[in-house]
N, C-alpha and C positions, 0 to 999 in steps of 0.2 A: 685295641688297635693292632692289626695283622703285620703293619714296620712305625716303627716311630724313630726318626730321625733328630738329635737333642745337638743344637751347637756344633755340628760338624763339620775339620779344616781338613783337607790334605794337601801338602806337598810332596810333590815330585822329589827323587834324590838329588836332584839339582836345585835344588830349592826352590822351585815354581809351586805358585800357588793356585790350584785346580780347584780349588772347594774352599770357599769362606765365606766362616758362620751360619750355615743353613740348617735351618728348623722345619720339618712337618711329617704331618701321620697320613697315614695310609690306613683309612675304616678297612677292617675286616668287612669281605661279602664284595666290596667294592671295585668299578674298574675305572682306575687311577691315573691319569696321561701327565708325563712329563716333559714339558716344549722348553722349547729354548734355541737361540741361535747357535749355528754348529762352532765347535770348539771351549761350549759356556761350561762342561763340565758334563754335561748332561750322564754318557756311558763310564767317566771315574765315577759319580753318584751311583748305578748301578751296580761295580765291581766293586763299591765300598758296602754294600749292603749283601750282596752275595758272599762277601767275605774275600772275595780275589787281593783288597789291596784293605790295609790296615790305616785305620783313622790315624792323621796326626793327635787331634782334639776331639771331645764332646764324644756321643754316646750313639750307636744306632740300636736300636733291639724289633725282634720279627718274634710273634707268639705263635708261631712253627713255622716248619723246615720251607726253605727256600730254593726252587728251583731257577735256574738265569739261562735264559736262553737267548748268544751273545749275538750280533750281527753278523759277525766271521766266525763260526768257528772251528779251531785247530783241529788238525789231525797230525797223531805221528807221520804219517805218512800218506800226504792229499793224494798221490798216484792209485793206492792201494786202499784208502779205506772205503768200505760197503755201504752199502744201505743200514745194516746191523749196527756199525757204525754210531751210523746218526739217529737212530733209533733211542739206543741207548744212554744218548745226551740226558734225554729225559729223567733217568732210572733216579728213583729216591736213593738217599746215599748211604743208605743199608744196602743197598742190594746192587751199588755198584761192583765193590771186588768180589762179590761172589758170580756176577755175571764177568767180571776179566776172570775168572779163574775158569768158569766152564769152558769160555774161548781157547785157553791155555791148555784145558785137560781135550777139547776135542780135537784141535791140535797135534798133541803129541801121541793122541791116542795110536797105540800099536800094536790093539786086539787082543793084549792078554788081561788076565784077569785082575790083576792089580788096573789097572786101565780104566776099567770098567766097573771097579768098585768105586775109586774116586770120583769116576762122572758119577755113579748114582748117589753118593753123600753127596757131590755138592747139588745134585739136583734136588733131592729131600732139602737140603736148608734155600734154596731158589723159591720149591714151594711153600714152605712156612712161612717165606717172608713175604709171599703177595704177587712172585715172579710170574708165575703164569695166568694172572689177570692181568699183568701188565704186556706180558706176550698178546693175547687177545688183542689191546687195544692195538698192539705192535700191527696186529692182520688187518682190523679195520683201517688201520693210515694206509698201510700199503693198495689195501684194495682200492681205497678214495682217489691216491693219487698215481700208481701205474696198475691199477685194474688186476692187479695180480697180493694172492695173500703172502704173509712175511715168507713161509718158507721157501718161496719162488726167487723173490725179490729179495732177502737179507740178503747176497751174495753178490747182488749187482755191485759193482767200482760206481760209486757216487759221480765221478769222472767223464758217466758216459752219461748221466741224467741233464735235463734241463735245469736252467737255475730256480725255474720255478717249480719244479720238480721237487731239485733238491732243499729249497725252502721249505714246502709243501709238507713233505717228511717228517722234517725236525718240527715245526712250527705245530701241524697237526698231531706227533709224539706228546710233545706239552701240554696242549692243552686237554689230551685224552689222559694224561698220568696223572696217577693217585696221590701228584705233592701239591698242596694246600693252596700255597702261594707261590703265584709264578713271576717272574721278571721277566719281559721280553722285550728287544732292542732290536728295533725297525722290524716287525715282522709282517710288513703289508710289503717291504720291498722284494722283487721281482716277482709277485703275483699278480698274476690275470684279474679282471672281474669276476669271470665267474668265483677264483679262490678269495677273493678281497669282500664279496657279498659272502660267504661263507663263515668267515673270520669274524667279521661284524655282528652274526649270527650268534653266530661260538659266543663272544665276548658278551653279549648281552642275553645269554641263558646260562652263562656259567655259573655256579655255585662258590667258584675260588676267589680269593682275591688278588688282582694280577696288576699288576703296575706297569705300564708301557711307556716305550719312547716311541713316539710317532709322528708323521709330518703331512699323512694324508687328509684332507680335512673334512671327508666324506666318512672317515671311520670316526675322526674324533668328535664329529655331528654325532652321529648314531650310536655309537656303542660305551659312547666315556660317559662315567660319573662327575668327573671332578678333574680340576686339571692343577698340575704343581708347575708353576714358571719358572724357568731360572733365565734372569739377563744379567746385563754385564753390570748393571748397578745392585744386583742384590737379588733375590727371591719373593713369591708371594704366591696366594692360594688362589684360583678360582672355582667358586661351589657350580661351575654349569658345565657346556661342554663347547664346542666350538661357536656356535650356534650364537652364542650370549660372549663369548668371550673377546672379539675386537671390539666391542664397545666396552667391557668391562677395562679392558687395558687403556683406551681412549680418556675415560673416566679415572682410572689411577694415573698415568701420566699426569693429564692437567691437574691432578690435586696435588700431585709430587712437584711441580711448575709454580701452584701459588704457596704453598708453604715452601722453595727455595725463593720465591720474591718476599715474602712476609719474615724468613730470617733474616735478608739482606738487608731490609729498612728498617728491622730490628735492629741491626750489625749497625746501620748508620745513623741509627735515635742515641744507641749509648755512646758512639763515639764521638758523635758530635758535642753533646750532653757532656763527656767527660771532658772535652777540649774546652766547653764553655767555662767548667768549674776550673779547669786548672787558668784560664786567665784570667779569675776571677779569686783565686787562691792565696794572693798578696794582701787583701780587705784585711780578712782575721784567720784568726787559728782555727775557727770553726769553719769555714768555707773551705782550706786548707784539707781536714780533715775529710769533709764532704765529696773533694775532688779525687785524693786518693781509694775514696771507698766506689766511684764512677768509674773510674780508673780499671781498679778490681774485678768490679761487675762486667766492664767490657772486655777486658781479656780474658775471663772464663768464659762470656757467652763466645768469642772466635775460637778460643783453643778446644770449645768441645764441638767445634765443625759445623758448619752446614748438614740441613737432611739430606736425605739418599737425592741424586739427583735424578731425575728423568730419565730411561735411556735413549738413545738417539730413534729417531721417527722412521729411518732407510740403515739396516746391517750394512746396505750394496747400494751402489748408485752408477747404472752399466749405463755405458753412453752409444747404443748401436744408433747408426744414422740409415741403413739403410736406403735403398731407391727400386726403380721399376726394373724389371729385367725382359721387356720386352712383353709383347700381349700373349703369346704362350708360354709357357716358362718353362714346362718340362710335357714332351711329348714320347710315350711308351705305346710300341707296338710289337706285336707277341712276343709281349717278354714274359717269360717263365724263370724260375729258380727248377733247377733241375731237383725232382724228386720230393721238390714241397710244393709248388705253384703251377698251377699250368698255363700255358701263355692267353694271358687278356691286353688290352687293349686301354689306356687309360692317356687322358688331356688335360693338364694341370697348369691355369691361365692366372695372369701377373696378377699379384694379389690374393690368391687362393691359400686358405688355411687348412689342409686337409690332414684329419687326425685318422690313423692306419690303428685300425679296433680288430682281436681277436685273441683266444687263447695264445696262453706262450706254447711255442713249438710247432707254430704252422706257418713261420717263413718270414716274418714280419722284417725281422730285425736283419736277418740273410738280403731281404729282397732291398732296404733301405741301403745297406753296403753297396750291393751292387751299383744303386743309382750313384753312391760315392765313386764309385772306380767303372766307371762304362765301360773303358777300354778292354776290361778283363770280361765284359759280356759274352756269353756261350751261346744262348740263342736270344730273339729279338732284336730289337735295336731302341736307342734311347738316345733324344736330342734337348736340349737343353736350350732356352732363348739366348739371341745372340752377343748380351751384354751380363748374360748371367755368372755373377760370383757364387761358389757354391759354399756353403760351412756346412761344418758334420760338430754335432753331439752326439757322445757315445755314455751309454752309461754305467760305459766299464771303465772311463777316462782315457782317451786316446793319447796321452801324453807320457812320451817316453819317461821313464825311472832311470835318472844317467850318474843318480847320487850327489847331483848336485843341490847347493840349498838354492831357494827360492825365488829367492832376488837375481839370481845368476841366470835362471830357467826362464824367467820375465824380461830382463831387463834385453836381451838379444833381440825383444819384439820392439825395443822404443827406443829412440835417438840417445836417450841418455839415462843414466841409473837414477837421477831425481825424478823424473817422467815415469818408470816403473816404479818405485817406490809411492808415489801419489796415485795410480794406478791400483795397487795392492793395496793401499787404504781407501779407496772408492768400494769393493769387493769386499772390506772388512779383514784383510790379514795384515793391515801393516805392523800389528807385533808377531807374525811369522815368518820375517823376510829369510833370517838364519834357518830355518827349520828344513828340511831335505821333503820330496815329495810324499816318501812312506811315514813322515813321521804325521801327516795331514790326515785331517778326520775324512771322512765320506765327502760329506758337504762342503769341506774347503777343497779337498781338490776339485770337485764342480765348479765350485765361484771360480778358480784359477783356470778351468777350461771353458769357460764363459770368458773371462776376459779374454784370454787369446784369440777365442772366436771373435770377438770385437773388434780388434786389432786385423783382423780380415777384411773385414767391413764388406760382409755376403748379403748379396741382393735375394737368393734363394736356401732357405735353412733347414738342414737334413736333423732330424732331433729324434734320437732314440732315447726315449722316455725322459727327459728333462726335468722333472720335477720329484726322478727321485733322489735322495741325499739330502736335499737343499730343505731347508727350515723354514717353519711357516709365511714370516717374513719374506727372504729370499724368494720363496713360491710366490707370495705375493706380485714383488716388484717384477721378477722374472715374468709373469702372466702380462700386467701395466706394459711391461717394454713391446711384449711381443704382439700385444692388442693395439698398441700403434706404432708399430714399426711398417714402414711402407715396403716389403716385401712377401716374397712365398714363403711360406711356412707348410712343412711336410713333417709330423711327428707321430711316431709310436707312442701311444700314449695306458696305461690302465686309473689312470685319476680322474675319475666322471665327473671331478671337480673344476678340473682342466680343459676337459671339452668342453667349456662354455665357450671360450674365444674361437672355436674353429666351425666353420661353417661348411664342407663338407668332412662326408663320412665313409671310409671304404674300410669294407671290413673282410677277413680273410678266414676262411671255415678250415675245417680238419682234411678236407676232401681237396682244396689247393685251389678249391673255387674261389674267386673275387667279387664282388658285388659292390654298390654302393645304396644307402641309405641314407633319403633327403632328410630328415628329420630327426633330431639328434639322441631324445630321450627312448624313441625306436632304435635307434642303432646301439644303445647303450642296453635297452633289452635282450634285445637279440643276443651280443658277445656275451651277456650276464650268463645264458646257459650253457648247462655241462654237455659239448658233442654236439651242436647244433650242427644243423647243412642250409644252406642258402637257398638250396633248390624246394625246400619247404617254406619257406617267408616271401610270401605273394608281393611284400613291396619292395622288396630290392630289384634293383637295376642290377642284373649279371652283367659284369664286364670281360669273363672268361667266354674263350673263343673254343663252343662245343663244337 
């Protein structure tokens, strides 16, 4: 087994308990998915196998070296670091401080000879350890994803990249490097289709064995082995992949439903059983005796508890009530994004679900703002029906960080602090009410800006990428709400799993052209490749004004 996880707790230094009792292996060769609803532990499980956070209990072991490639991760300095950078997240960890030492000696270099003897020892021990096959793969990432090789590109400030850029980078680092077993945490988030069919690829030709958290369910169809669950009642294994896995859980639920009914009339055979004996206990010493040993038997079977219970059927339960906003809902006329879109023409009518498809970095997410803030329009013009409420999802969290806890940040949106508090347990955080915004995983600050959006109660919904962060569940019911909520729905989306509910398709090329595509699993081709033009796909509708 490549990690074998044995009875493993931890606690927080505050004494919170993030991890208890979990047991399971990870096959060598295999690609391993780890779901769970957000906050269930899932990325402490990751940082306890990496080695980042030390077990309280039980035992983990990896039969070699472990690379973790985190969701966020650090830099000394986000301003200033590179490409080279994040490159080198990947590096096996021999050959980490030998790579900070050449950064250090090129650095300081000051062209005398002593200078220049030091870069050539540490580059002699760079290549004995493997350095410059790892450099290579370092040229293939960069050329994949800014078309330029490492030495062009190590230099870039990461700062100035896209997110899916800067995903792209680290994400493709990993999986190109020579460390065995990988850990990766969320790595389909901020990726296009075209990089998300890539990924899927990678993972089902790889050789390593790599253990993921994921939440998209197009990748855990296609590319997972086996899936490890963690809910809030406890852990369990699935041998399939997405595919087989709601009915597998559907089937552990209800068996976990009749074995807590089968302990309960168990619970009430011996108690009643022992109430019978003890008024019957007066006869003789022998019934006496009988009653106490009833007695016995029923307060060992209560005090060693009930089994695992169920967990609950809805994480979230969002109450948007939605209505019509009039028979056009949003009408756009030569609207352009300066320098990424050029101006088209576009009519988006009450009830219209229109998913906005394309590589990241050709205006999507610019052009969706804009329709949030008209008033700041530069060219075109853009009208909105006359009864239209507008909501914005962002999926950077549009919710100010003002260091307040929770409950404080909620309760300003509802008449009274019991009303947000019952609010925040609909969403699944009523044990986060104390917690502060940064101390919230991905996905719970989504649930907390989903509910806010609620509390709007928008007739037309601006949604940039929505379903990432949120856990499978969450995804679920967040799709349920939105497939019958009686408004417009206008979202960025790259989850081909997600475009089932939306019925038009506009998608946007590298060249700032617009187009629309009637037919969904077309349009999902289409954005699937690298550099496409519009102006070569015979069935889109151009809505850019040549």
């Amino acid at each position: 087994m490549a990690i074998e996880v044995n009875n493993a707790r931890f606690h927080y230094p505050d004494g919170t308990l993030a991890v208890d009792d979990v047991s399971f292996k990870v096959p060598t060769g295999s690609v391993t998915a780890l779901v769970g609803p957000n906050g269930v532990g899932k990325t402490t499980m990751l940082e306890l196998i990496a080695g980042d956070l030390e077990l309280s209990e039980g035992v983990i072991r990896s039969d070699s070296e472990v690379a973790y490639m985190r969701q966020n991760p650090g830099f000394d300095d986000p301003e200033t670091a590179t490409v080279l950078d994040a490159l080198a997240l990947s590096l096996p960890k021999q050959l980490r401080p030998v790579h900070a030492r050449l950064q250090r000696l090129y650095a300081d270099n000051d062209g005398s000879a002593d200078s220049g003897i030091a870069i050539a020892e540490a580059l002699e021990v760079w290549q004995s350890l493997g350095g410059y096959d790892e450099e290579a793969m370092w040229d293939q990432t960069t050329r994949a994803v800014l078309g330029q090789g490492v030495a062009q590109a190590g230099e870039r400030k990461l700062v100035e990249l896209s997110g899916g850029e800067r995903k792209g980078i680290i994400l493709r680092s990993f999986m190109f490097s020579s460390v065995p077993t990988l850990i990766l945490d969320e790595p389909d988030n901020f990726l296009d289709l075209y990089s998300k069919a890539w990924l899927e690829q990678a993972l089902r030709e790889s050789s390593k064995t790599i253990f993921v958290v994921s939440h998209d369910r197009t990748l855990l169809t296609k590319a997972i082995d086996r899936m490890i669950v963690f809910e809030h009642n406890g852990s369990w294994v699935h041998g399939g992949n997405y595919g087989t896995f709601r009915d597998a859980r559907r089937a552990r639920n209800e068996k976990l439903a009749k074995d807590l009914d089968a302990w309960a009339a168990e619970e009430r055979r011996l108690f009643r059983y022992y109430k019978l004996m003890k008024n019957r206990a007066g006869a003789s010493e022998a019934l006496a005796s009988r009653a106490d040993a009833a007695q016995t038997r029923w307060e060992r079977f209560k005090d060693a508890g009930p089994p695992q219970l169920p967990p609950p059927e809805r994480e979230i339960v969002p109450k948007f009530l939605g209505s019509r906003s009039g028979n056009e809902a949003i009408r756009l006329t030569d609207f352009e994004v300066d320098g990424l879109v050029l101006p088209f023409d576009l009519k988006i009518y009450n009830g219209d679900r229109v998913a906005l498809l394309g590589e990241n970095g050709v205006g999507k997410s610019t052009f969706i703002r804009a329709i949030q803030h008209p008033d700041h329009l530069e060219e075109g013009t853009l009208r909105f029906g006359p009864t239209a409420r507008v909501g914005f999802f962002s999926q950077d969290v549009n919710i100010p960080d003002t260091g307040e806890e929770l409950l404080d940040i909620v309760k300003r949106r509802f008449p009274n602090p019991e009303q947000a508090r019952n609010a925040l347990g609909r969403y699944g955080l009523a044990d986060r009410t104390r917690h502060k915004l940064g101390e919230l995983s991905g996905g719970q600050k989504a649930r907390v800006q989903l509910l806010l959006l609620e509390r709007d109660d928008p007739n037309v919904l601006l949604l940039d990428e929505p379903t990432d962060n949120l856990d499978l569940e969450s995804v679920q019911v967040i799709e349920e709400v939105l497939a019958d909520l009686e408004s417009t729905q206008v979202a960025i989306t790259h989850d081909g799993w997600f475009t089932r509910i939306f019925n038009r398709f506009i998608i946007f090329d590298k060249d700032g052209l617009v187009g629309e595509v009637p037919e969904r699993l077309r349009a999902l081709h289409i954005v699937a490749g690298r550099g496409f033009s519009l102006l070569d796909e015979p069935d889109v509708k151009l809505l850019t004004n040549l």
